[in-house]
C-alpha positions as CSV (number, residue, x, y, z in Angstrom):
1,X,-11.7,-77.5,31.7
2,X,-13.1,-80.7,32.5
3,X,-16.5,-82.0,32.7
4,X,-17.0,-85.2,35.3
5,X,-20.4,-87.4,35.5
6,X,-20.9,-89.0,38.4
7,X,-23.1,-91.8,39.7
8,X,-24.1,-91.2,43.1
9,X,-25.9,-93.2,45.7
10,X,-28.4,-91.4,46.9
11,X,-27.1,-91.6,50.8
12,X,-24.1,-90.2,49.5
13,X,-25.2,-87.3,47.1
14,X,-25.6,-84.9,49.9
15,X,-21.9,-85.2,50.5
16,X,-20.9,-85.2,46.7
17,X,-22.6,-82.0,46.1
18,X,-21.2,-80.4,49.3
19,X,-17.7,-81.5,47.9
20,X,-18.9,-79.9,44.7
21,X,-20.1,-77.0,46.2
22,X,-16.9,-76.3,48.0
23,X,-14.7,-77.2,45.7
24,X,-12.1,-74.0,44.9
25,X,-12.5,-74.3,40.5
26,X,-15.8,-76.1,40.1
27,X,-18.9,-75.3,38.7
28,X,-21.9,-75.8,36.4
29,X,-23.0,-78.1,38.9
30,X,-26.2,-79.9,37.6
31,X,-28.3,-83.2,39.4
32,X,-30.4,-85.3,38.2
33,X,-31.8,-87.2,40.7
34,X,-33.1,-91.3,40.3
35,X,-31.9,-90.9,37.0
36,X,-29.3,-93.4,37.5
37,X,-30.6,-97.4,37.0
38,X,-27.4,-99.3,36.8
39,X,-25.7,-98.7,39.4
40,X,-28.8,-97.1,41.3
41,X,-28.5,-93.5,42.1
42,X,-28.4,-89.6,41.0
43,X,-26.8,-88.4,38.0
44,X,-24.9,-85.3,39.1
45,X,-22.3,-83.4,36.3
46,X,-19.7,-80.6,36.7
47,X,-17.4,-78.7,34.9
48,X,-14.0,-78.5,36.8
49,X,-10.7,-76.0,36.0
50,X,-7.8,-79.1,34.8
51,X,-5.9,-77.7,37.4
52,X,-7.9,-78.5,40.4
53,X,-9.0,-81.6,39.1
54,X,-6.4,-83.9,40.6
55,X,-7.7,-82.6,44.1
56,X,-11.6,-83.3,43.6
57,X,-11.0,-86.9,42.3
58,X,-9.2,-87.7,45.4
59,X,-11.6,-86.0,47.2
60,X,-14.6,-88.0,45.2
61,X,-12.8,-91.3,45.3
62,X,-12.5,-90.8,49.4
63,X,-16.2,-90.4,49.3
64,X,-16.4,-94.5,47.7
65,X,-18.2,-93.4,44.5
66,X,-15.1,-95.2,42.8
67,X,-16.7,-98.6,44.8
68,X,-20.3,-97.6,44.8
69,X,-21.0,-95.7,41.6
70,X,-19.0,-94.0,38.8
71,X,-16.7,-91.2,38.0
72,X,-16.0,-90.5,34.1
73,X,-14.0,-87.6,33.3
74,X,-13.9,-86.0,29.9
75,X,-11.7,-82.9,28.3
76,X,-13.9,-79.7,27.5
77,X,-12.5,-78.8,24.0
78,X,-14.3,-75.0,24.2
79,X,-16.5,-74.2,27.1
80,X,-18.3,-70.5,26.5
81,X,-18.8,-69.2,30.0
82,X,-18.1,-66.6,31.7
83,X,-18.2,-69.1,35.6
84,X,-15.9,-71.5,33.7
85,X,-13.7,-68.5,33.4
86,X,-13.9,-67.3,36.9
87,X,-13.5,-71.0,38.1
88,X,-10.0,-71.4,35.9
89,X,-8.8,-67.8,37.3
90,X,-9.5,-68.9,41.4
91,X,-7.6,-72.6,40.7
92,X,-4.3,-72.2,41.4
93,X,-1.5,-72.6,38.8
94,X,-2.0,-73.1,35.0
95,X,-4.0,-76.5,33.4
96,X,-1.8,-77.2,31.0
97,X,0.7,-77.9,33.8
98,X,-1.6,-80.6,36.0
99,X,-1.3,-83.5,36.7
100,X,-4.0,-85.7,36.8
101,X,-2.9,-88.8,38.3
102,X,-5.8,-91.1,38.1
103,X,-5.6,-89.9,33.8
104,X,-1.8,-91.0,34.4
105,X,-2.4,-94.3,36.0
106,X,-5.3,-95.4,33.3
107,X,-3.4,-94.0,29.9
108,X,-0.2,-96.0,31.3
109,X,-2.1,-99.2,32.2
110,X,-3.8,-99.4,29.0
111,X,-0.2,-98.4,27.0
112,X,2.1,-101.2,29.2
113,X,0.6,-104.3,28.1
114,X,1.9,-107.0,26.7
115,X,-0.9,-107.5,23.8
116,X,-0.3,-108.8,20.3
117,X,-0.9,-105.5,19.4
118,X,2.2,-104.2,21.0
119,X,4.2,-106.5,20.1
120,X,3.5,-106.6,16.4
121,X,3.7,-103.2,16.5
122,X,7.4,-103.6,18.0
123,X,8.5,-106.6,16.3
124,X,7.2,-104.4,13.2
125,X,9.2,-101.4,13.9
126,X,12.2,-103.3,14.7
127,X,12.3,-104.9,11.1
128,X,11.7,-101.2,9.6
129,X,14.8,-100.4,11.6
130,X,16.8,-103.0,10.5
131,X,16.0,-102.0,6.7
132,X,17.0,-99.0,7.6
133,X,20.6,-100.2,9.6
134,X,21.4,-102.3,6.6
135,X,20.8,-99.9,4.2
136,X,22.2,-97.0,6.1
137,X,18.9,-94.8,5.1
138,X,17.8,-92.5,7.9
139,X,14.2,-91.8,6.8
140,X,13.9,-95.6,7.6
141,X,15.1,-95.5,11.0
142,X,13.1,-92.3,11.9
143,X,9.8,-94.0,10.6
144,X,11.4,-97.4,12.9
145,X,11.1,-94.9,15.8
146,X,7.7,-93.2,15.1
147,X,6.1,-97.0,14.8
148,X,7.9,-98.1,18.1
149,X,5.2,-98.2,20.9
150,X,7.6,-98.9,23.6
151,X,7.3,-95.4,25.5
152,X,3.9,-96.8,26.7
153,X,5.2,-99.5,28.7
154,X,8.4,-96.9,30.1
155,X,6.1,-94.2,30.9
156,X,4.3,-97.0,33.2
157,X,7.4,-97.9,34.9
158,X,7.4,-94.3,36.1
159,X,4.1,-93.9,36.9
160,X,3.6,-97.2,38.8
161,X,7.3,-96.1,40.7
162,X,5.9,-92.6,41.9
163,X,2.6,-93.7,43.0
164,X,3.8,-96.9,44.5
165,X,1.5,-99.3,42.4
166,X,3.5,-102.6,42.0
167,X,0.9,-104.1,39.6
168,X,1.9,-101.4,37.1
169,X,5.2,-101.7,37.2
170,X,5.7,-105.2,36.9
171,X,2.9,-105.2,33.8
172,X,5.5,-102.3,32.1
173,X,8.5,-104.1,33.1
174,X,7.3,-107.7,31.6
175,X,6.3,-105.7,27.8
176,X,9.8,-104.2,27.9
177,X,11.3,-107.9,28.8
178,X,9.7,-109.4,26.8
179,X,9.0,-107.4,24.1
180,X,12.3,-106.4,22.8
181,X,13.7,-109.8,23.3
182,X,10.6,-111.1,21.3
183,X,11.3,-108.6,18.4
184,X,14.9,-109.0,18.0
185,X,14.4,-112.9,17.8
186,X,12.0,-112.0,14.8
187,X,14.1,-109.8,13.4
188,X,16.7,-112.1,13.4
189,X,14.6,-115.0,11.5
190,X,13.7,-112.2,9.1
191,X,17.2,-110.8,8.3
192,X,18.4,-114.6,7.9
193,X,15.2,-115.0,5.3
194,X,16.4,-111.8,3.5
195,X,19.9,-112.9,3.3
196,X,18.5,-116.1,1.6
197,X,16.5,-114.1,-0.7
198,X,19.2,-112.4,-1.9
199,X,17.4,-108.7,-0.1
200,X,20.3,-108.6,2.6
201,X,24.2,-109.5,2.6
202,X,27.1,-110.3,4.7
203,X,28.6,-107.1,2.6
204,X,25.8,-104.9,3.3
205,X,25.9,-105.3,6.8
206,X,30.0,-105.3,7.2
207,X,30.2,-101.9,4.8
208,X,30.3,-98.9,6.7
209,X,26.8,-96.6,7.9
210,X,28.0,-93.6,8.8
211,X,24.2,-92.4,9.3
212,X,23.1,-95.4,11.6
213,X,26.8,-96.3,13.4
214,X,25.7,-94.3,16.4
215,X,23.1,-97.1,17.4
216,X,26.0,-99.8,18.8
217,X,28.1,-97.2,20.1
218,X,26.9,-95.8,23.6
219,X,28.7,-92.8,24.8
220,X,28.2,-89.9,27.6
221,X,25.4,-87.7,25.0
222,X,23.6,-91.0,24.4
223,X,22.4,-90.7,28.3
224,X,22.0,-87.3,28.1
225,X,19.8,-87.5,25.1
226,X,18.0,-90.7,26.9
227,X,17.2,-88.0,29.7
228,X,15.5,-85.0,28.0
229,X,13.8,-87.5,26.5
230,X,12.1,-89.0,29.2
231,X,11.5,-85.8,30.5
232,X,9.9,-84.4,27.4
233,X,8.1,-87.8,27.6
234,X,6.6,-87.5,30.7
235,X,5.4,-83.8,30.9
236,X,3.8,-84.5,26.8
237,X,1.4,-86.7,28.6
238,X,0.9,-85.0,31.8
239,X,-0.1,-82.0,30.2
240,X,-2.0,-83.9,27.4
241,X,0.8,-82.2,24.6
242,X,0.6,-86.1,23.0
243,X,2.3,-84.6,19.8
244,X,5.4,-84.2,21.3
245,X,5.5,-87.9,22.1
246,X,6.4,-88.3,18.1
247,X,8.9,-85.8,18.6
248,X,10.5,-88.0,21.7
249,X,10.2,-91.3,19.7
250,X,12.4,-89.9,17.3
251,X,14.9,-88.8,19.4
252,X,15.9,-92.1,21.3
253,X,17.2,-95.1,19.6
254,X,15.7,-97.8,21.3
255,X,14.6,-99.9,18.6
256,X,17.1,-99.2,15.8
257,X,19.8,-100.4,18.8
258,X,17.3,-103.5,18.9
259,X,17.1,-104.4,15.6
260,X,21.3,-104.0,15.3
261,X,22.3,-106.2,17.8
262,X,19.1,-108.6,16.0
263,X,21.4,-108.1,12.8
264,X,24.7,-108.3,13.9
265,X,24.2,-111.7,16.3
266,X,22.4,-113.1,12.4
267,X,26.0,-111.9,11.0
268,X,27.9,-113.2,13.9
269,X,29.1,-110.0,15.2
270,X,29.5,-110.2,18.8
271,X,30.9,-107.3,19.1
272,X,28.5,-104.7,17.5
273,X,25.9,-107.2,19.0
274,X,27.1,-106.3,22.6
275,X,28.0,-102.4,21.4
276,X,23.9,-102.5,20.3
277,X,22.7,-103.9,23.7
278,X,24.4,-101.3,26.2
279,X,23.1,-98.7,23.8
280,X,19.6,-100.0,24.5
281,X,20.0,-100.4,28.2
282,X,21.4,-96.9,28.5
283,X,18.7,-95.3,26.4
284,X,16.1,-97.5,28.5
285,X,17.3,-96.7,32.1
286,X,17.9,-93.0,31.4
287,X,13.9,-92.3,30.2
288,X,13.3,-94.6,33.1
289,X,15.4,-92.1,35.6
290,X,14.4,-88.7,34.2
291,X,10.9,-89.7,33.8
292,X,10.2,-90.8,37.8
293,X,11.9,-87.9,38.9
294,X,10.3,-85.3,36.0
295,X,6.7,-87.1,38.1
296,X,8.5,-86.7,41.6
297,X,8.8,-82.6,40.7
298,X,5.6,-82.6,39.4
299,X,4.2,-84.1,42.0
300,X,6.2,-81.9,44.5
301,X,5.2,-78.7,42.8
302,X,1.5,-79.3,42.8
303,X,1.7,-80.2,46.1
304,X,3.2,-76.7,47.0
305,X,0.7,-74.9,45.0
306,X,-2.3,-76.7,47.1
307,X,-0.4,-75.5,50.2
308,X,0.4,-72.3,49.2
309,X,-3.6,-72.0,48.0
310,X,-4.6,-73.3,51.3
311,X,-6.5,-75.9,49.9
């Protein structure tokens, strides 16, 4: 369930509580009216099944309390009620498979900037990685892949394609563009001051890695793994599963693929440098591809549901 709070004009509170009233998965409807001092207005609160939500917030925002008052929206961790029950059971489909869009939009705006926190986080995770490259040690690669925060900015590419919001996509776009570049020119300057202090070598990086070769050598599976990823991805935050996000971190090698090519252009390997970069780019543009159309079937599938529900 869901619990919104809503500011309300007064003019407009007839309306809201109509909507409300209406509304096929609602209920515990409460008003409190003048409450409101900043912006002016009623106070009125509802508990709403997750899986009509999307609907009602559309509905809410074509009403202008977006513009003239407030809509917060919070999860309901255990909600004893035998209504709440009744109101889950006449909303079609199940909540852990909705999509709340406007949830969508916010998490991905908030996870695609370019901040310094994302990029230290990045650049950070990118060093970890090329420890782990150089030293051919898998735990250090994983942990290079749990720190990596650059799912944030993919997962807005998607969202910002699906629901047509420029803004969003050109926000995700420039952390990705700027990000990786940003890191691997760090990582660079830091495998050059670990060569000088005697940490990395020449040798080390020429041996062979039998664990960590896979990250400069793109090949057929290295797509398909990029796709269930972004699918995985995707539906983990649609369906607010955010543990599985770890689980997809680990399973695409974005940054160890960064922070090789950051090593191998240090050594002067053009080669493995180039070999590092497609493996990026395909990893990259395959969560890119199966995440928008993972949202374009979710998005699709809802949309039958409402149909089929008549609402």
């Amino acid at each position: 369930m869901l619990h919104l709070r809503m500011i309300s004009p007064s003019d407009r509170t007839p309306d809201v509580l109509a909507l409300l009233e209406s509304s096929v998965g609602a209920t515990h409807l409460a008003v409190l009216e003048g409450a409101a001092r900043d912006p002016a207005g009623d106070v009125v609160m509802c508990d709403v099944a997750r899986e009509a939500g999307d609907e009602l917030l559309a509905r809410l925002r074509a009403l202008g309390l977006a513009e003239h008052g407030s809509i917060s929206v919070e999860n309901i961790d255990l909600s004893l009620s035998e209504r709440a029950d009744r109101a889950e059971d006449e909303a079609p489909g199940e909540g852990v498979d909705a999509v709340l869009w406007e949830s969508l939009t916010e998490a991905t705006h908030e996870e695609s900037r370019l901040t310094v926190t994302y990029l230290t986080f990045l650049t950070v995770a990118t060093m970890i990685a090329a420890c782990g490259v150089l030293t051919d040690s898998a735990i250090l690669i994983v942990g290079a892949m749990v720190v990596g925060p650059e799912f944030g900015p993919l997962a807005g590419v998607c969202t910002g394609l699906v629901r047509r919001k420029v803004g969003l996509v050109g926000r995700s776009l420039a952390a990705l563009l700027v990000g990786f570049p940003v890191a691997m020119l760090v990582t660079g300057g830091f495998s050059l001051l670990m060569d000088a202090l005697g940490m990395f070598s020449q040798a080390d990086f020429n041996r062979p890695h039998p664990i960590s070769e896979f990250v400069w050598k793109p090949d057929p599976l290295s797509f398909v793994v990029a796709l269930l990823a972004g699918v995985a991805g995707i539906v983990s935050l649609t369906s607010a599963k955010s543990g599985a996000l770890v689980g997809v971190a680990i399973s695409v090698t974005t940054v160890p693929a960064a922070a090789n090519a950051a090593l191998a252009l240090s050594y002067g390997n053009l080669s493995e440098t180039w070999g590092s970069f497609g493996q990026l780019l395909v990893n990259l543009a395959g969560i890119v591809l199966a995440g928008t159309l993972t949202l374009l079937g979710q998005r699709l599938f809802w949309a039958r549901k409402r149909r089929t529900a008549g609402l």
